[in-house]
C-alpha positions in Angstrom: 117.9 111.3 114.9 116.5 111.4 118.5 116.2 115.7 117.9 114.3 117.4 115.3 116.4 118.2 112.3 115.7 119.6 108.9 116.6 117.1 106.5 115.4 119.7 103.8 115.9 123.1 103.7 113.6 124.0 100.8 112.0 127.3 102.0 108.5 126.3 100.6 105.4 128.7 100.8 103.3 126.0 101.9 104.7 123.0 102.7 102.3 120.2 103.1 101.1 116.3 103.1 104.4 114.2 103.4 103.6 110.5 101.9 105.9 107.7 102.2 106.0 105.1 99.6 106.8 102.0 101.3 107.5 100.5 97.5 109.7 103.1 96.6 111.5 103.9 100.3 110.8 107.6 98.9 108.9 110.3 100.5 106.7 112.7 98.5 105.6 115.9 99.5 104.1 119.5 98.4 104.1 122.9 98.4 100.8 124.5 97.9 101.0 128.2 97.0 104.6 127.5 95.1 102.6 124.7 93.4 105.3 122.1 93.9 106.0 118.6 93.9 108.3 117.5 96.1 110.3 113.8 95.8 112.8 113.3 98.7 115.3 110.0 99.0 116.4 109.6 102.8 118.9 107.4 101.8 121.2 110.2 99.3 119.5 113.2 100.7 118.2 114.1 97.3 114.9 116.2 97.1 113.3 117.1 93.3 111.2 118.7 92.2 108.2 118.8 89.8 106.1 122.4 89.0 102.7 122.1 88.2 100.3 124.3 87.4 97.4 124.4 90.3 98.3 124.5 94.0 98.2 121.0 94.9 96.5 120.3 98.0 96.8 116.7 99.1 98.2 113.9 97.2 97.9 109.8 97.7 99.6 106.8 96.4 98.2 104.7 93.7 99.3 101.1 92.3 101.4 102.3 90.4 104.8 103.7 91.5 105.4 107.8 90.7 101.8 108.1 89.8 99.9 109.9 92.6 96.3 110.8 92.4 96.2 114.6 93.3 93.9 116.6 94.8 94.8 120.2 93.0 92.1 123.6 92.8 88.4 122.1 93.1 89.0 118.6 91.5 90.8 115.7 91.5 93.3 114.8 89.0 96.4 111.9 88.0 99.9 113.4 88.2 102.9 111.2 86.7 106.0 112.0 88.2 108.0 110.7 85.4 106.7 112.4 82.2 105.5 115.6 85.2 101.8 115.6 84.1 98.7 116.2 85.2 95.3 114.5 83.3 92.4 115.8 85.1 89.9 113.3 86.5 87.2 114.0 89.0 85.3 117.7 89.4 84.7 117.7 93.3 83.5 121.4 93.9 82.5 124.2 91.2 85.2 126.5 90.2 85.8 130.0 91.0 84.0 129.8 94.3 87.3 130.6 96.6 87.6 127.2 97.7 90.2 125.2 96.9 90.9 121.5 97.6 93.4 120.6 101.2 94.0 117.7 103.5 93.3 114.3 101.9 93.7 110.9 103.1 92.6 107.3 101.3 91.1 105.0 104.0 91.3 101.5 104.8 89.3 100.4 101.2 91.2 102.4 99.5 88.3 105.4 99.2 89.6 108.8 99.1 88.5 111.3 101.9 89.3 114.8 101.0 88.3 118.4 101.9 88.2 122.0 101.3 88.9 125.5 102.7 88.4 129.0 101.5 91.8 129.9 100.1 92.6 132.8 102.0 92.2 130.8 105.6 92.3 134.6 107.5 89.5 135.6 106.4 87.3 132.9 108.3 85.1 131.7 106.5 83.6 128.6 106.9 82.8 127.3 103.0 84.5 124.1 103.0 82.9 120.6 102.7 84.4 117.3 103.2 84.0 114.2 100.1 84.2 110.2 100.5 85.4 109.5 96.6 85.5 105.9 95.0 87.6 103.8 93.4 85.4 104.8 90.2 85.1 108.3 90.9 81.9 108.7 92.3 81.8 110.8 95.8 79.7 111.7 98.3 79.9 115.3 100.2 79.6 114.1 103.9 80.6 117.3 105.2 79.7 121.4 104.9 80.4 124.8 106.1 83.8 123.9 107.3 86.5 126.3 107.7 90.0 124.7 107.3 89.8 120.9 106.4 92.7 118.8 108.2 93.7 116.1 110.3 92.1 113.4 108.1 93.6 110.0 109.8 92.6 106.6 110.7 93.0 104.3 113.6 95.3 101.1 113.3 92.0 98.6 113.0 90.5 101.1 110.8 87.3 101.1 113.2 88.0 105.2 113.7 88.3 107.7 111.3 89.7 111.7 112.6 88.8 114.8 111.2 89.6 118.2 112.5 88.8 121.5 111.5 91.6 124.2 112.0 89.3 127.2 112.6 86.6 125.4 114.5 90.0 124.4 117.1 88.5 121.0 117.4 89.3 117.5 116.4 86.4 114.8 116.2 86.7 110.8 115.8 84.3 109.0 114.5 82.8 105.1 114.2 83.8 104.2 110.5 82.8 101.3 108.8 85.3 100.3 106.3 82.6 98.0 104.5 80.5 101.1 103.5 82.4 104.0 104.4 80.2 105.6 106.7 81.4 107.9 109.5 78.9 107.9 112.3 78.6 108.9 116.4 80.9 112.3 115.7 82.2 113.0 119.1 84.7 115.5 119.9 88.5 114.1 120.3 90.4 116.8 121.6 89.2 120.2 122.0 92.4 122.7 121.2 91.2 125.7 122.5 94.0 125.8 125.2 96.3 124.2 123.5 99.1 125.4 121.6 98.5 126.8 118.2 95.9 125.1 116.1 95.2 121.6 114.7 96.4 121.0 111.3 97.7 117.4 109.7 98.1 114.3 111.7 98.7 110.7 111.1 98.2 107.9 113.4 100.9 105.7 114.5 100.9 102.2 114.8 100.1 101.6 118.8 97.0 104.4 118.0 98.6 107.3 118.8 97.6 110.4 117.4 99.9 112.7 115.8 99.0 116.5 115.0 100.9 119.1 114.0 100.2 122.3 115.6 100.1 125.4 112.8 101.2 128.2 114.6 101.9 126.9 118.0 106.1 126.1 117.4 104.7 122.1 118.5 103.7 118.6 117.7 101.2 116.4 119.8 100.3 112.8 120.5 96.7 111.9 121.9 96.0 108.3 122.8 93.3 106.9 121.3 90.8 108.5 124.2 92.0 111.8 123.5 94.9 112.3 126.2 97.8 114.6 125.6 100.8 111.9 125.5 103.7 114.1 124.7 104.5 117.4 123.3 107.5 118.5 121.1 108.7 121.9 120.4 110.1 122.6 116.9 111.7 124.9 115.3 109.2 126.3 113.9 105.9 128.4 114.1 103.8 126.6 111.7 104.6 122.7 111.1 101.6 121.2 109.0 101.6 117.8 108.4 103.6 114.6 110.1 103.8 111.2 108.0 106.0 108.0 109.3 108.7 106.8 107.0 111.7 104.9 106.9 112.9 101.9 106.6 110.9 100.5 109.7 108.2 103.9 109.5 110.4 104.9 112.7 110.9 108.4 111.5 108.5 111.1 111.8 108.6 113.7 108.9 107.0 116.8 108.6 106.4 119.7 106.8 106.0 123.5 107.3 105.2 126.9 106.2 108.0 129.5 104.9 106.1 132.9 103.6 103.1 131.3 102.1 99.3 131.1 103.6 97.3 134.4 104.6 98.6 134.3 108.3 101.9 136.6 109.3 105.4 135.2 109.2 107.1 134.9 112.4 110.5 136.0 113.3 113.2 133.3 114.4 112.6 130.4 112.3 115.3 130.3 109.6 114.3 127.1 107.9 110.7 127.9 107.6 109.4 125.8 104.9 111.6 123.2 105.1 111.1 119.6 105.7 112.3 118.0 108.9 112.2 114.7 110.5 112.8 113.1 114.2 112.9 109.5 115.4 109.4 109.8 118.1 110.4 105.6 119.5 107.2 104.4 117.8 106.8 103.2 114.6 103.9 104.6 111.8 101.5 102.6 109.6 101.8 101.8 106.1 100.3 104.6 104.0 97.0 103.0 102.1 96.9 103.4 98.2 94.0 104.5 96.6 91.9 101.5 95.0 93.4 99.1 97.6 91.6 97.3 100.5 95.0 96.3 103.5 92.3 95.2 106.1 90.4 92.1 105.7 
């Protein structure tokens, strides 16, 4: 699987966050604006899936397997995959303000960074605020007036946390202490003004490289760790939003896309819009953490 292929062709509005669960060699996934849950199985092809009321924004494993905690609408809630419920936990952000809960990522401890974005991303407007949430459901808003929260990754040593905001074009890396988990001397990573499209999700693989999928610009990127470009891949499609390594070995590269959801136009010449796709990149990913659960010492 050298070329990109599209190992699901589920014409989602929003396709976003891929999650591999290394316990369950299964690959979840969402679709925001269909307000979907997605479960693929590399090994049989099979892909179900689970409706739920709110759009879903980011998800992240827990210790338990087919329980997720889920980041849906303006709070944070547990979704079972088996009895396909939602029990709602956390209130992060007030309701009814136009904002509604994105990209999400746990860190090295096991915390839970997630963020917001108006919902109708055209209109830009820069509402949004980034949380650090505990194990018990206390959180801290590190963050405000952002415009499209994305890009939320980690480096392999967990000493650098990335954060990028889609409308500001701009992806920052920070010094992050996994101890406390404070995020200090913000400096910007890569500047995508001239690059293509705009920078949405990313994930980090495990030699540092920085994976980020370009919405809107038909491409995916790596940056080393100082910010280089390292390669760029054209897909096959205009708006790819969010790469996550799975697999056996975490030696393939999902990632997901946009069919006719979001408040930006569709463009012509992309037949499996919305679909999921994956590609072997010759560099193996990280094991995704799990909320409540410290993997560095």
């Amino acid at each position: 699987m050298s070329t990109v292929e599209c190992v699901v062709d589920a014409g989602a509005m929003l396709g976003e966050c891929p999650l591999w669960s290394e316990h369950e060699q299964l690959l979840y996934w969402i679709d925001i604006d269909g307000k979907k849950i997605h479960r693929f199985d590399p090994a049989t092809g099979t892909d179900e899936v689970c409706d739920i009321d709110g759009r879903p924004g980011s998800i992240a494993l827990t210790g338990s397997p087919g329980r997720l905690l889920l980041a849906t609408e303006h709070e944070l809630a547990w979704f079972d995959w088996e009895a396909g419920t939602v029990d709602p936990w956390v209130d992060l952000e007030e309701a009814g303000t136009g904002n509604r809960l994105n990209d999400g990522r746990c860190d090295p401890a096991g915390r839970f960074w997630v963020g917001s974005m108006f919902e109708r991303a055209a209109e830009g407007r820069f509402t949004g605020r980034l949380h650090r949430v505990e194990v018990d459901g206390s959180f801290t808003t590190t963050r405000n007036e952002i415009g499209v929260t994305n890009g939320l990754a980690f480096s392999p040593d967990g000493q650098t946390m990335y954060f990028a905001d889609t409308l500001h074009d701009s992806i920052w890396a920070y010094d992050y202490d996994v101890d406390t988990g404070r995020a200090a001397n913000e400096r910007l990573f890569v500047d995508f003004t001239d690059l293509p499209g705009r920078p949405d999700g990313a994930c980090v693989d495990s030699e540092g490289g920085y994976w980020v999928a370009c919405v809107y610009g038909w491409a995916m990127m790596r940056f080393t760790p100082d910010g280089a470009v390292d390669r760029t891949i054209e897909l096959p499609v205009h708006k790819p939003t969010m790469p996550a390594f799975g697999g056996q070995d975490l030696g393939v590269l999902f990632f997901t896309s946009i069919g006719n959801g979001g408040s930006f136009d569709f463009a012509e010449g992309q037949d499996q819009a919305g679909g999921l796709f994956a590609f072997e990149p010759g560099v193996q990913g990280l094991a995704e953490p799990v909320f409540g659960r410290r993997i560095l010492s």
